[in-house]
C-alpha positions as CSV (number, residue, x, y, z in Angstrom):
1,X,-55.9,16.8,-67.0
2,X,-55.3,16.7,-63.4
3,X,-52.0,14.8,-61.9
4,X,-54.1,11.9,-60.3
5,X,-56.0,11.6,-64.1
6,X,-52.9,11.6,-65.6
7,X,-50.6,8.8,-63.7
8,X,-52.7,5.4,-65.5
9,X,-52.3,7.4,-69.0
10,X,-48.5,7.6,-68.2
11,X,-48.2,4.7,-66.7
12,X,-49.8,2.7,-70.0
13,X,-47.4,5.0,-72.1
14,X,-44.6,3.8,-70.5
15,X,-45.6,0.5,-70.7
16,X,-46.8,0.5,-74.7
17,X,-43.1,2.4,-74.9
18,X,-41.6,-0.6,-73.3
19,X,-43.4,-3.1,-75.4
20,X,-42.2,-1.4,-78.4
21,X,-38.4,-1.2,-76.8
22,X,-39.2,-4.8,-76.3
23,X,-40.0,-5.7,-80.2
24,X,-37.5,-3.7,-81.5
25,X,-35.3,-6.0,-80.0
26,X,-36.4,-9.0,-80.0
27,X,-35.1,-9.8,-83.7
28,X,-31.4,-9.3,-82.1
29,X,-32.4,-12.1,-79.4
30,X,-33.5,-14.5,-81.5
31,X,-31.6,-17.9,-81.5
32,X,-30.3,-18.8,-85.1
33,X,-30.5,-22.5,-86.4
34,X,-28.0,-24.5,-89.0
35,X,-30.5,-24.8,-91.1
36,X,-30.9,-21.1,-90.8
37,X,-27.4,-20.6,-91.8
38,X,-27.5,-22.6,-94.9
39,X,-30.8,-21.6,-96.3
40,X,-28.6,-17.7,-96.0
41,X,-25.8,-19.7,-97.6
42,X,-23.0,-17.5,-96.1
43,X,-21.5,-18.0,-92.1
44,X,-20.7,-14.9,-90.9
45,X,-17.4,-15.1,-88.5
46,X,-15.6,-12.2,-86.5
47,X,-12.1,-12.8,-86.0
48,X,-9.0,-11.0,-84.4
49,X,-6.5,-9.6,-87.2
50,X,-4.6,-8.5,-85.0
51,X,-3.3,-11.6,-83.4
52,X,-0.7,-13.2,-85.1
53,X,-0.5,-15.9,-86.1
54,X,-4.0,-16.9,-84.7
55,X,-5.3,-14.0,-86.8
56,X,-3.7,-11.6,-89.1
57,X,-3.9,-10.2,-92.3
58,X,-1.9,-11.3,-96.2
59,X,-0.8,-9.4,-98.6
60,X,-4.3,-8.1,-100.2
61,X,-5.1,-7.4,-96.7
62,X,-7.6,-9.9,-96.4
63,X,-8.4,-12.2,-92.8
64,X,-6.2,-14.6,-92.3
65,X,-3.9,-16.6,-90.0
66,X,-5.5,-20.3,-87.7
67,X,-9.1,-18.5,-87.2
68,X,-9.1,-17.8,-90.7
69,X,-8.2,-21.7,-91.8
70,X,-10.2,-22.9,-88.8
71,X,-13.6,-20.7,-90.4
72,X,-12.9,-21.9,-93.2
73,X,-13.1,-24.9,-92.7
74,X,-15.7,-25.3,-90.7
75,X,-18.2,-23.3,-93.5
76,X,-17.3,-25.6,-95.6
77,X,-18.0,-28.3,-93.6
78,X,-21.9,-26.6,-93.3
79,X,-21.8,-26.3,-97.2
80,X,-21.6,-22.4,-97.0
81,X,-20.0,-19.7,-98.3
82,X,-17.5,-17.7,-95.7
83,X,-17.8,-14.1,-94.6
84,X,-15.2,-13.0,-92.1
85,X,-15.3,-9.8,-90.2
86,X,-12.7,-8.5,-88.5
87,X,-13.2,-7.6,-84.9
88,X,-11.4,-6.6,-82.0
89,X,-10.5,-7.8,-78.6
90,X,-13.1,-5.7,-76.9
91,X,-16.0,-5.2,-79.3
92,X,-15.9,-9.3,-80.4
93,X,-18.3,-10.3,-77.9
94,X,-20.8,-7.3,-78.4
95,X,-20.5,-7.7,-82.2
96,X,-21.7,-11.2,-81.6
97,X,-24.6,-10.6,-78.9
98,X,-26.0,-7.7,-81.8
99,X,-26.3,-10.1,-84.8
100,X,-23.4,-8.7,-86.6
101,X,-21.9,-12.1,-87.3
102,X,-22.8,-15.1,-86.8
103,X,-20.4,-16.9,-84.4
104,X,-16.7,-16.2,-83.0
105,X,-13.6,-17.7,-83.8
106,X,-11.6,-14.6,-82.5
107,X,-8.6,-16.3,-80.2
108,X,-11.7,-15.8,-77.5
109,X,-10.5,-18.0,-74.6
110,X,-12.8,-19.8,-72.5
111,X,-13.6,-17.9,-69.1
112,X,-16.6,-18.3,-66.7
113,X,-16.9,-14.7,-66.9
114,X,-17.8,-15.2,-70.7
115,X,-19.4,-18.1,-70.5
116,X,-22.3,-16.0,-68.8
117,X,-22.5,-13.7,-71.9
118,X,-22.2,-16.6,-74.5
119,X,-22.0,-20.1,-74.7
120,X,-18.6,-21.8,-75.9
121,X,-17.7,-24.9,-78.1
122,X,-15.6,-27.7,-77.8
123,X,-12.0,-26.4,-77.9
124,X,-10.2,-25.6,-81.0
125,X,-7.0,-24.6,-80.1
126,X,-4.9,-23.7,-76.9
127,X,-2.2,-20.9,-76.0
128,X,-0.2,-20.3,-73.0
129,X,-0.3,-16.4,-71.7
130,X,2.9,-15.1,-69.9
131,X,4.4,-11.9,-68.2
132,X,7.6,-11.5,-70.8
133,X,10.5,-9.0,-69.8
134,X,13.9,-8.0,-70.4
135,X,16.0,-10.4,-69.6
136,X,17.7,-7.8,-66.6
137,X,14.5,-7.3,-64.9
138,X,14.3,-8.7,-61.8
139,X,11.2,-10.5,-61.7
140,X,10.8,-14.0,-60.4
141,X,7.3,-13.7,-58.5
142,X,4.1,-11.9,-58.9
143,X,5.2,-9.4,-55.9
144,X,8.2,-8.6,-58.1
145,X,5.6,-6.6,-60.3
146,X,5.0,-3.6,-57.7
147,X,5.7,-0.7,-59.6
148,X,6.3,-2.1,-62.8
149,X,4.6,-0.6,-66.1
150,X,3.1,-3.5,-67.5
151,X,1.2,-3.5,-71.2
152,X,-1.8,-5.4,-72.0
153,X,-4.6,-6.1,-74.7
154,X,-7.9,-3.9,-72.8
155,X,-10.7,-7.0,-72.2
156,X,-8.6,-10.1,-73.2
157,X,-7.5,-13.0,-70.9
158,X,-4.0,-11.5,-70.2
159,X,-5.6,-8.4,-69.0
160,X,-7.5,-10.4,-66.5
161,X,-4.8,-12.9,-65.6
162,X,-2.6,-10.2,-64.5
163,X,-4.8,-8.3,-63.2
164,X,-6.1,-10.9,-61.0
165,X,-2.5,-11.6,-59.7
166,X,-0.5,-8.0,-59.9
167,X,0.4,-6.4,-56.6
168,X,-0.7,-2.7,-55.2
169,X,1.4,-0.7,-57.2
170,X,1.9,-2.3,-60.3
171,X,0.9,-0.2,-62.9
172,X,-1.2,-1.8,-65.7
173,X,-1.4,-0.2,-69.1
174,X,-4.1,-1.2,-71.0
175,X,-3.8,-0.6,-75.0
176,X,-6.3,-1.5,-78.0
177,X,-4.6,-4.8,-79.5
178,X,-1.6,-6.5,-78.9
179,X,0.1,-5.0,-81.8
180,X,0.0,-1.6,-79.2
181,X,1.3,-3.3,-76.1
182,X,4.2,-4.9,-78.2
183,X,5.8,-1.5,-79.8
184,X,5.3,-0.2,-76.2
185,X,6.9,-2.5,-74.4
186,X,9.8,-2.2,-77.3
187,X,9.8,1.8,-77.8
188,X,10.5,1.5,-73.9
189,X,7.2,2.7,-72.5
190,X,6.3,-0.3,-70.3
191,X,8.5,-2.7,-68.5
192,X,6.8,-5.5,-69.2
193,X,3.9,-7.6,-71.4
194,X,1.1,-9.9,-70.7
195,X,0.7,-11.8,-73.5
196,X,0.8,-15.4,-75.6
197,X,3.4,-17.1,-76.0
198,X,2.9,-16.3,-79.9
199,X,3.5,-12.7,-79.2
200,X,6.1,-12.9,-76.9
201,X,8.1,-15.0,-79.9
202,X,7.2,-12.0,-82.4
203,X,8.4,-9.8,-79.3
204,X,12.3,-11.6,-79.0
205,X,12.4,-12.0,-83.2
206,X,11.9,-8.2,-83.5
207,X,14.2,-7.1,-80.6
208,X,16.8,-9.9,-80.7
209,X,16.6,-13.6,-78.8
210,X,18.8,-12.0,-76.1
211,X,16.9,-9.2,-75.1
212,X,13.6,-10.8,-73.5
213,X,12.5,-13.5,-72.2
214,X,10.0,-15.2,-70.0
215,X,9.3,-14.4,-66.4
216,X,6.0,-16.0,-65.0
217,X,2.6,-18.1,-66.5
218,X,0.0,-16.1,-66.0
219,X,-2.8,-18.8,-67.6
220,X,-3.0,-21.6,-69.9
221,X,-5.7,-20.7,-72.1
222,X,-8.4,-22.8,-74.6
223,X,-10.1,-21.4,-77.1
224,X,-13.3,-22.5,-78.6
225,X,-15.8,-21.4,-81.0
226,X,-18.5,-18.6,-79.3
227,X,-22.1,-18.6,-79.7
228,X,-25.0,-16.8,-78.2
229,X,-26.7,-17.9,-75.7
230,X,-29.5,-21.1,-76.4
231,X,-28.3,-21.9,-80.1
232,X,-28.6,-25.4,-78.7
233,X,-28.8,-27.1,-82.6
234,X,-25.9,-24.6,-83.7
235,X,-23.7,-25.7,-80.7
236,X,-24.7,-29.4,-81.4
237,X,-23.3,-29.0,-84.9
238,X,-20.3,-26.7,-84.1
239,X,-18.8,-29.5,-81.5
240,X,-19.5,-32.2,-84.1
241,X,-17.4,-30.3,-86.8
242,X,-14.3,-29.6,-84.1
243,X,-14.5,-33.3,-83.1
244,X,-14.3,-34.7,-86.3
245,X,-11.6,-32.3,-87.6
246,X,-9.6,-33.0,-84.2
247,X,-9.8,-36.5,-84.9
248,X,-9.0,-36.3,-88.6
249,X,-6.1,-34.5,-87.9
250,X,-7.5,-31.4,-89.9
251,X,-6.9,-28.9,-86.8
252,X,-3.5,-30.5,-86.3
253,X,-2.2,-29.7,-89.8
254,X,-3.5,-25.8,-89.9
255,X,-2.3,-25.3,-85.9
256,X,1.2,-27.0,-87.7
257,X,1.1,-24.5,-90.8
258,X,0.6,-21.7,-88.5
259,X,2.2,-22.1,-85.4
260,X,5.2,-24.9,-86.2
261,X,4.1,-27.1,-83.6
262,X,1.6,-30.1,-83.0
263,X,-1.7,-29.1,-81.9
264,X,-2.4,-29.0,-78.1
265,X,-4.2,-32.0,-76.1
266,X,-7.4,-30.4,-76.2
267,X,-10.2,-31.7,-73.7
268,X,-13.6,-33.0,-75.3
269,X,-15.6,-30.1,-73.7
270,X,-14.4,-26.8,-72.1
């Protein structure tokens, strides 16, 4: 076959081969309904376990923590059976955009950068991320960071926040989970955290109230419920379920159990 011959055959090889590509995934892009959900019987939810006390793990080593209560509540709402999954900070989003579970209630804080990957519900819950140091350390502003070793969570909000405001020369140390930037920043490998405020109290109980504290607000966070993209019905229903449980004081009660204080003011829509 001579090379002019030959370019339409390849080029309608390439094109059947892309067509196939194309079908082999279009199961993974397909938008998945309520009544999808409950005819399966069973919502399938990543969470953080990892997170304390947002998400964590008991004594059988089973999910648990407020995105564990929250899921729960929420399947039962739908009439279904639960399935969490743990997840971490960065794989959440991809284990969501493959089918792998069904929607996120992983501590994922709204962000227009993930709002382009996958669509958000009303608000849930809320935290407050901050740079938290020994109490010596000199830092008052955002240029006192130059040349500090600062640990983060790789892909969560803390990681952008501070990224988005460190100085040239601040190192950032990016670790798997907070769990990691936490025994670095007490085994003395980093100066300094990024993290919630939830951490940061883990943070002073394990090293003593006297030995860190607060230096600056990197963002006040919300967190909402994540979905892929065009589950219009499934978004419908997930905002409907938040509201009411807002409302009903539901939320209120299992942010109370978990974090010892009243839920946030949460806005109707993110």
């Amino acid at each position: 076959m001579s090379t002019t011959s030959r370019r339409p055959f390849i080029a309608a090889a390439a094109a059947l081969a892309c067509s196939t590509l194309l079908a082999a995934w279009a199961p993974l892009a397909q938008a998945q309904t309520v009544d999808e959900i409950r005819k399966k019987g069973t919502l399938t939810v990543g969470m953080l376990v990892d997170f304390p006390p947002y998400g964590t793990v008991d004594t059988s080593n089973n999910p648990d923590g407020y995105d564990a209560d929250v899921a729960k509540l929420l399947a039962k709402d739908l009439g279904v059976k639960l399935n969490l999954v743990p997840v971490t900070g960065p794989n959440r989003i991809p284990f969501l955009l493959t089918n792998k579970v069904d929607v996120l209630i992983a501590s994922l804080a709204v962000t227009p950068e993930r709002a382009k990957q996958v669509q958000f519900s009303r608000p849930y819950s809320a935290a407050t991320i901050v740079l938290f140091a020994p109490k010596k350390a000199n830092i008052k502003a955002p240029a006192d960071l130059k040349g500090v070793r600062v640990a983060v969570a790789r892909a969560s909000t803390q990681d952008t926040a501070l990224t988005a405001i460190a100085p040239e020369g601040t190192e950032i140390r990016r670790f798997d989970d907070d769990a990691s930037a936490m025994q670095a920043l007490l085994s003395g490998q980093v100066d300094a955290i990024g993290c919630s405020t939830t951490v940061a109290a883990q943070i002073a109980k394990r090293a003593g109230a006297d030995t860190f504290e607060q230096k600056l607000v990197l963002r006040q966070q919300l967190m909402a419920v994540a979905m892929r993209p065009g589950q219009a019905d499934l978004l419908k229903t997930m905002d409907g379920l938040i509201e009411k449980n807002t409302a009903n004081g539901e939320l209120n009660k299992l942010y109370t159990k978990w974090l010892g204080a009243p839920l946030p003011q949460l806005p109707a829509a993110n």
